[in-house]
C-alpha positions in Angstrom: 1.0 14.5 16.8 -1.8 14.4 14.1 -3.3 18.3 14.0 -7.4 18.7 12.9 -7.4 20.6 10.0 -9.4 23.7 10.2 -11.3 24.3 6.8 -7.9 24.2 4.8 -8.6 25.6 1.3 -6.9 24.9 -2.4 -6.3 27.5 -5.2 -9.2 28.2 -6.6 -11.8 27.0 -4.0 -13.5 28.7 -1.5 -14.8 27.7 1.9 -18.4 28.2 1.0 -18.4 25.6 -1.0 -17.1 22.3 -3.2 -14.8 19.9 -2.0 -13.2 22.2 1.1 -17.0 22.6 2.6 -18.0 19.6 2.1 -15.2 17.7 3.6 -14.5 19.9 6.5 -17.0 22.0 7.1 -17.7 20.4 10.7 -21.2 22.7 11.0 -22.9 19.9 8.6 -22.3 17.1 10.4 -24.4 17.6 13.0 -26.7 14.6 14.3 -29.6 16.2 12.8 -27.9 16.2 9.4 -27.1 12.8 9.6 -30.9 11.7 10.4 -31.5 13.8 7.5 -29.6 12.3 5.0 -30.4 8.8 6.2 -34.0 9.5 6.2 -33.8 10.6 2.8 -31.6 7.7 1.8 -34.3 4.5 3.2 -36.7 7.0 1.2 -34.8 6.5 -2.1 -34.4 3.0 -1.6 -38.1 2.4 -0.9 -39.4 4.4 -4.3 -36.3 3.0 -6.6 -35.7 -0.5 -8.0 -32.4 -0.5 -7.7 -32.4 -3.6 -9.6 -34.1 -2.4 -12.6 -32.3 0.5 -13.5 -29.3 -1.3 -12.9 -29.2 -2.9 -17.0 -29.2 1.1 -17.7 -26.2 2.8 -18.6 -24.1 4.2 -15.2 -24.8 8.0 -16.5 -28.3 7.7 -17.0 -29.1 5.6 -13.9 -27.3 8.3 -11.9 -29.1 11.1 -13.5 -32.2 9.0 -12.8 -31.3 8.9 -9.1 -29.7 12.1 -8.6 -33.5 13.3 -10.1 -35.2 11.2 -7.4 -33.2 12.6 -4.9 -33.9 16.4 -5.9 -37.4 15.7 -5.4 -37.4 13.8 -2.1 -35.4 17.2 -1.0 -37.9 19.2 -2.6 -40.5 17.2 -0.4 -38.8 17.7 3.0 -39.7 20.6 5.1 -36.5 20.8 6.6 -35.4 24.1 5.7 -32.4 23.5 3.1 -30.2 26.4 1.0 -29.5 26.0 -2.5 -25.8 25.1 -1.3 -27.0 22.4 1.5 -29.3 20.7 -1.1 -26.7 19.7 -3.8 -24.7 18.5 -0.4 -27.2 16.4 0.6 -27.8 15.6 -2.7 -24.0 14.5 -3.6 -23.7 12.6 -0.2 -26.7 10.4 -0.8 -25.3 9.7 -4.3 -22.0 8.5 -2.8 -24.2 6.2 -0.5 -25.8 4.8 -3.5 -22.7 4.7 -5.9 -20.1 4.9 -4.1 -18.1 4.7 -0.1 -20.5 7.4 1.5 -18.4 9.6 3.1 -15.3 8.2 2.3 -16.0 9.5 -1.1 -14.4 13.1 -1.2 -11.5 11.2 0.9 -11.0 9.0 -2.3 -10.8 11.8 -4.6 -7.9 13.8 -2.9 -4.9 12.2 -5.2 -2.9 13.7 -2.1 -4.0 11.1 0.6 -1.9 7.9 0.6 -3.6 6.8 4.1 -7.5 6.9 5.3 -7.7 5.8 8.8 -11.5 5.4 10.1 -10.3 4.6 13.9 -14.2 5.5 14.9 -17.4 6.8 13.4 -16.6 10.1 14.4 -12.9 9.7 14.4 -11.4 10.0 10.8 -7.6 10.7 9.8 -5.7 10.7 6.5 -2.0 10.9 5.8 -0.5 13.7 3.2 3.0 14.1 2.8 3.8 11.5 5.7 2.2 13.6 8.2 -1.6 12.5 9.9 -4.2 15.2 9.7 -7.8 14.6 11.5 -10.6 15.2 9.8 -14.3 16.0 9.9 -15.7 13.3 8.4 -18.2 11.2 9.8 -20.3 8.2 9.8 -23.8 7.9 11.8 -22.9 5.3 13.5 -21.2 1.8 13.8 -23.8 0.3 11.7 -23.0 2.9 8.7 -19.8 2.2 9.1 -20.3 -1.4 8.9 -22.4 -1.2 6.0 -19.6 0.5 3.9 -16.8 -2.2 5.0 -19.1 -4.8 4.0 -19.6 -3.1 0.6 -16.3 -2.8 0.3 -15.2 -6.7 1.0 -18.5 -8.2 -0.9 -16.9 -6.9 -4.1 -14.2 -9.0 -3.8 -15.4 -12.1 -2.9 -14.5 -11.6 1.0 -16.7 -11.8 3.9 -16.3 -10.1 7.4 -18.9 -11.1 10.1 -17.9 -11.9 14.1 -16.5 -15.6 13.0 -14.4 -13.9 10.8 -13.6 -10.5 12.0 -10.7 -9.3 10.1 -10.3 -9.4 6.3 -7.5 -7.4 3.8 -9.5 -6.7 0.6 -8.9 -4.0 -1.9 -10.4 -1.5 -4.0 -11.5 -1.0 -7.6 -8.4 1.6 -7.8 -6.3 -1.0 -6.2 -6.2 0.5 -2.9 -5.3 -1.9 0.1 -7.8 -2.4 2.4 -7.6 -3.9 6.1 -10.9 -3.8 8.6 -11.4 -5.5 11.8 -14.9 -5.5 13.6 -16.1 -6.7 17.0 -15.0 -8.6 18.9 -11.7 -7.8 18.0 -12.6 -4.5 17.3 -13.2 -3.4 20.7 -14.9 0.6 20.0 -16.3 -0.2 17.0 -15.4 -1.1 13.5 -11.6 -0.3 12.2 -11.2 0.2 8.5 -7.8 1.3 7.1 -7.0 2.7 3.4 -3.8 2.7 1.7 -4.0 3.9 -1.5 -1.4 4.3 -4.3 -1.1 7.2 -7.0 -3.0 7.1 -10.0 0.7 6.3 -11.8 2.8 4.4 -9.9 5.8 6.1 -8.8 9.3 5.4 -11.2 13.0 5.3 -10.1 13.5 8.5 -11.6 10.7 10.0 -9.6 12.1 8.7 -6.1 15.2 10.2 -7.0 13.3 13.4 -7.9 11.6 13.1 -4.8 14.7 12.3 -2.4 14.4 9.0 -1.1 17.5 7.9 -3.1 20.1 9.6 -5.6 20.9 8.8 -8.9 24.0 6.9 -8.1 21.6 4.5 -6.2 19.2 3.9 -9.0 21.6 2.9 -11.3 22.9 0.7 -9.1 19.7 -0.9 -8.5 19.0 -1.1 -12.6 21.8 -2.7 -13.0 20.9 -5.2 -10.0 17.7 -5.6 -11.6 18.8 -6.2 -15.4 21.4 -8.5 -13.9 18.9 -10.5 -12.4 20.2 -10.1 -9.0 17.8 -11.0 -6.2 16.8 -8.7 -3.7 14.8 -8.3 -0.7 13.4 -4.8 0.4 13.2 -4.0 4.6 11.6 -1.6 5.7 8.6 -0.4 8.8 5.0 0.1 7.7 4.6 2.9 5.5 7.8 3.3 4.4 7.9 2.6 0.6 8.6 -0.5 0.2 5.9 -1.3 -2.1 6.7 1.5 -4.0 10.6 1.0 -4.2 9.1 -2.8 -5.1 6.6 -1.5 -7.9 9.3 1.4 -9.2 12.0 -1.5 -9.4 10.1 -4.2 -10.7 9.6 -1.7 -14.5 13.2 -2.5 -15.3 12.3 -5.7 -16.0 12.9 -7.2 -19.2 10.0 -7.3 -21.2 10.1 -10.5 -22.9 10.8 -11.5 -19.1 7.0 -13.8 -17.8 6.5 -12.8 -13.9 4.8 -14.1 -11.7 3.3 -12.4 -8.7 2.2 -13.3 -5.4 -0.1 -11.0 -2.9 -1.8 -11.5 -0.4 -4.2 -8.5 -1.5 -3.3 -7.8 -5.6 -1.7 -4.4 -4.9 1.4 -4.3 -7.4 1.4 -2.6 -10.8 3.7 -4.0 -13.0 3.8 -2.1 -16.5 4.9 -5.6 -18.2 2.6 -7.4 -20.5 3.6 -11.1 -19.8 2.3 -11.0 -16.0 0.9 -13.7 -14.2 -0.9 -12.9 -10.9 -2.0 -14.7 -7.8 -3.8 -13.8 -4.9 -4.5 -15.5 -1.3 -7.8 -16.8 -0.7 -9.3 -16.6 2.9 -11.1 -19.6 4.1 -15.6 -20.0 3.6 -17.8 -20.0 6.3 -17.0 -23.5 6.9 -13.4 -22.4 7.7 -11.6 -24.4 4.9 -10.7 -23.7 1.9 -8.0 -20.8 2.4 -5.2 -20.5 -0.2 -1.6 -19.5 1.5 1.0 -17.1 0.4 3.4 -20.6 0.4 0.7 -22.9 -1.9 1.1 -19.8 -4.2 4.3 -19.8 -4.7 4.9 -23.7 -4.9 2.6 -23.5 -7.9 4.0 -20.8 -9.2 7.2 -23.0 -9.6 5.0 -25.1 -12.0 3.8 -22.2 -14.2 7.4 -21.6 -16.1 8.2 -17.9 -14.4 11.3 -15.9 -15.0 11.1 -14.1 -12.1 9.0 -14.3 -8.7 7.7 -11.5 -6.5 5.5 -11.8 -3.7 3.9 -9.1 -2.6 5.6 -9.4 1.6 6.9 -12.9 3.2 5.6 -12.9 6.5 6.1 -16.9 7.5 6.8 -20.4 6.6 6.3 -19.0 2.7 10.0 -17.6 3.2 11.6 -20.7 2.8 9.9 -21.6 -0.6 10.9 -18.4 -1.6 14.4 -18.8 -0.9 14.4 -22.4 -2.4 13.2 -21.1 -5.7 15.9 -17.9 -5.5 18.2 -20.7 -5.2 16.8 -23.1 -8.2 16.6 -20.7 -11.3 14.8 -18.4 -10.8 17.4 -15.4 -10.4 16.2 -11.7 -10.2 13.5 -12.7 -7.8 11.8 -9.8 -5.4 10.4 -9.8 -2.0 9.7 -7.4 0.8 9.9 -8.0 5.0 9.1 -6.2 7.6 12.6 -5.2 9.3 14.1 -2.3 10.8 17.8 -2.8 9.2 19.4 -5.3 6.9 21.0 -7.5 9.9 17.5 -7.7 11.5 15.8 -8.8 8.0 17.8 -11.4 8.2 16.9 -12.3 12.1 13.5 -12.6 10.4 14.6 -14.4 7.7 15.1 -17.2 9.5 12.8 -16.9 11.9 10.3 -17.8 9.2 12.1 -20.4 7.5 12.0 -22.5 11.0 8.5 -21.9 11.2 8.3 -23.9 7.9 9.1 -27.3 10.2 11.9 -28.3 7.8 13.7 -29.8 10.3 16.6 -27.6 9.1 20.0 -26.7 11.6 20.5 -22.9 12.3 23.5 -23.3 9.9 21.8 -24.6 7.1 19.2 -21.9 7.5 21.8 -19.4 7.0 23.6 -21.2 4.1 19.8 -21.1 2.7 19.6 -17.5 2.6 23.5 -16.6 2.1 23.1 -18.2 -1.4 19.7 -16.6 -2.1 19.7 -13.2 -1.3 22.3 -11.0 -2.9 21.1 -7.7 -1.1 19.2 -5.7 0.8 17.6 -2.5 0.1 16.2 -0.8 3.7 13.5 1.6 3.5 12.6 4.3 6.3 10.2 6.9 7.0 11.1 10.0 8.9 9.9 12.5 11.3 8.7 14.9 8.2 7.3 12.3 6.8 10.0 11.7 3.8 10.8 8.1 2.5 14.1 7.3 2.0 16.7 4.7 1.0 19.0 4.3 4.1 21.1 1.5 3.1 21.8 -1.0 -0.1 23.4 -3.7 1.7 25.2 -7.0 -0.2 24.9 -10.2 1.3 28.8 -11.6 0.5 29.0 -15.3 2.4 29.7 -16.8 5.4 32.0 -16.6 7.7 32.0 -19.5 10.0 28.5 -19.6 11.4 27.8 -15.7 10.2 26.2 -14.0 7.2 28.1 -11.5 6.1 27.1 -8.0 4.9 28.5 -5.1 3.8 26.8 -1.5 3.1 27.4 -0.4 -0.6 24.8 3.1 0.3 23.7 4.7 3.7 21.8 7.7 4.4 23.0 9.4 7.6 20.7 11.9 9.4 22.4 14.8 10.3 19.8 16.8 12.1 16.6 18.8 11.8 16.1 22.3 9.8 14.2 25.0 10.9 11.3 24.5 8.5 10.9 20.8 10.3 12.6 18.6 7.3 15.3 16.0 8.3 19.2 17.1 7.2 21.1 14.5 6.2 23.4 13.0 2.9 23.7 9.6 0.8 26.9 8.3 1.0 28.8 5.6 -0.7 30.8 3.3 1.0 33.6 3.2 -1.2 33.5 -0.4 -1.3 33.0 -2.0 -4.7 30.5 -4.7 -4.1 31.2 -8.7 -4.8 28.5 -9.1 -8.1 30.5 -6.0 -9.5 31.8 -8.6 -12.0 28.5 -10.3 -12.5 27.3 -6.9 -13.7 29.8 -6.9 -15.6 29.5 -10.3 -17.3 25.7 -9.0 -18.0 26.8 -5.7 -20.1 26.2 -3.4 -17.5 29.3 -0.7 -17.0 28.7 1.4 -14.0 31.7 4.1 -13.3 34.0 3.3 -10.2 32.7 6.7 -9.0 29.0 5.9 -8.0 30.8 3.6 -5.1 32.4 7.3 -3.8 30.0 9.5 -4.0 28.2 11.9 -1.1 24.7 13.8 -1.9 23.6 16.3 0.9 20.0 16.4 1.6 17.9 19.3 3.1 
């Protein structure tokens, strides 16, 4: 269950003031402080020309406004402390500049998740774990206001014709909101941000979700121009494994990526990216995940990766594994390798290609050459639990077989899940095409066990 935290302090802070008090601090969000700092914000707006001082240089037009907003503090007679001032004073400045009071949310490099499920009802995600906090908005109408500031910046819209939109932010945070009338207690906005760096193999391995046995394997897979096809539940890394996998690209390598909102980071130079396009107020004009990547099949890529198939785009993408363009990446919602490939071809019928069940299967026997599953525990850890090769058919059947597992083996006192990577023994099938490509791995990353605490 998510816990409220309680004024939580970091070294070197106290609970008088900075980021702690002004993020948690409950006794400052009363109503009356709200009115207060909305009052003095329609002020500010009505003695600024917003428009004017916007061909001045960011620093001075904020010391311009910050100075506008001392004074319009000076003027109230609310009774204010030195302390409450530069609050008020730093919240009106996120209004103008910035998310309001998402702000100090955006700052904390800790927080993969912001979850606005209210106006008064705010969580965030550390470590995998949800914590409630005290932020508000005023009302729906503020909250509104930020969303649409939010989407307007990237060319989306979100009104009651079109109530939900995916959009992202500057720092290439993902973005979903949904407002009435889907939205049935007001507007729903969800965050999900990405470090600052984006994450490497050799820091999931630091950080548990896979051993170094694993990641070698997965180089290799990569440098061999294997492709592969990452499963896993919301939340559970698989745009992170995607992002950390994707940097062992070649460089001379040109990719091509396809998203429905830009999110990857690849480190590459030669990278060519596409977006999907919702449809105008008229209701045409969308651009689909599939158009995307049937034009991307005219622009000369090396390698594909789309962002998450989701539909009919699945069979394009396993048309182009299966014309070229080897060492292609994906990601699918799926709780284990067998039912990734359930929804595999689920989606390629909804393409209307008039295919058999068989031919389906032949499809994405020949494409996909394995299957990394992603998971997200109890304690909030994200791990590998299996690397699964894709080795045929048999008769009317896809055959897999696990190369990695993770096996939970209980809980420890402190809360954290117990359990080891193991190799399966078995040498997988493309052992030779690794092989062929220069790439030596020792017989003894297929046997080895690492136990996790």
């Amino acid at each position: 269950m998510p816990t409220v935290l309680e004024n939580p302090t970091r070294a070197g802070e106290s609970r008088e003031g900075g980021w702690v008090s002004r993020l948690f601090n409950t006794d400052g969000y009363t109503p009356e402080y709200q009115e207060l700092k909305f009052t003095l914000h329609r002020k500010l707006l009505d003695r600024i020309n917003l428009e004017a001082l916007s061909s001045m240089a960011s620093e001075r037009v904020r010391t311009e406004i910050r100075a506008a907003v001392a004074k319009l503090v000076e003027e109230e007679k609310t009774p204010l402390s030195l302390l409450e001032k530069d609050r008020v004073i730093e919240e009106i400045l996120d209004e103008v500049f910035g998310l309001g009071p998402l702000e100090p949310l955006l700052q904390d490099p800790d927080i993969s998740d912001i979850l606005v499920t209210t106006p008064h009802l705010v969580y965030v995600e550390r470590g995998g774990k949800l914590y409630r906090t005290s932020v508000e908005f005023k009302d729906d109408a503020h909250l509104l206001r930020i969303i649409e500031k939010i989407v307007s910046r990237v060319g989306r819209r979100v009104d009651e014709s079109s109530p939900l939109v995916d959009a992202r932010l500057p720092d290439g945070s993902r973005v979903n909101a949904a407002i009435a009338p889907v939205a049935v207690d007001g507007p729903l906005l969800c965050i999900r941000r990405f470090g600052r760096t984006a994450l490497k193999g050799e820091d999931l391995v630091a950080k548990g979700s896979m051993t170094a046995s694993m990641l070698e394997l997965l180089k290799g897979c990569i440098r061999a121009r294997l492709n592969i096809l990452i499963c896993g539940g919301t939340g559970s890394g698989k745009t992170t494994l995607l992002n950390a996998l994707s940097s062992y690209i070649p460089e001379d390598e040109r990719i091509v990526t396809i998203e429905d909102a830009a999110e990857l980071r690849l480190q590459q130079t030669h990278v060519a990216r596409m977006e999907t396009r919702p449809p105008n107020v008229e209701g045409v004009g969308a651009i689909h995940i599939r158009q995307l990547v049937i034009n991307a099949l005219r622009m000369r890529p090396d390698r594909i990766i789309v962002g998450e198939v989701r539909a009919e785009e699945a069979l394009d993408m396993l048309q182009a594994m299966n014309t070229g363009h080897d060492g292609s990446l994906t990601t699918i919602h799926a709780n284990n390798p067998r039912d990734g490939l359930g929804r595999l071809e689920v989606m390629v019928g909804m393409a209307n290609a008039n295919m058999g069940v068989r031919s389906i299967r032949q499809q994405i026997s020949s494409a996909v050459d394995l299957f990394v599953q992603t998971s997200r525990f109890s304690d909030g850890c994200r791990r590998i639990t299996h690397i699964t090769e894709v080795t045929g058919m048999e008769e009317n059947t896809i055959s897999l077989q696990d190369i990695f597992l993770f096996e939970k083996t209980g809980i420890t006192e402190s809360g954290r899940v117990a359990g080891r990577f193991r190799a399966t023994g078995v040498r997988p099938k493309f052992y030779e095409r690794l092989r062929a490509c220069g790439i030596v791995l020792p017989m003894q990353t297929f046997q080895t066990v690492q136990e996790v605490n």
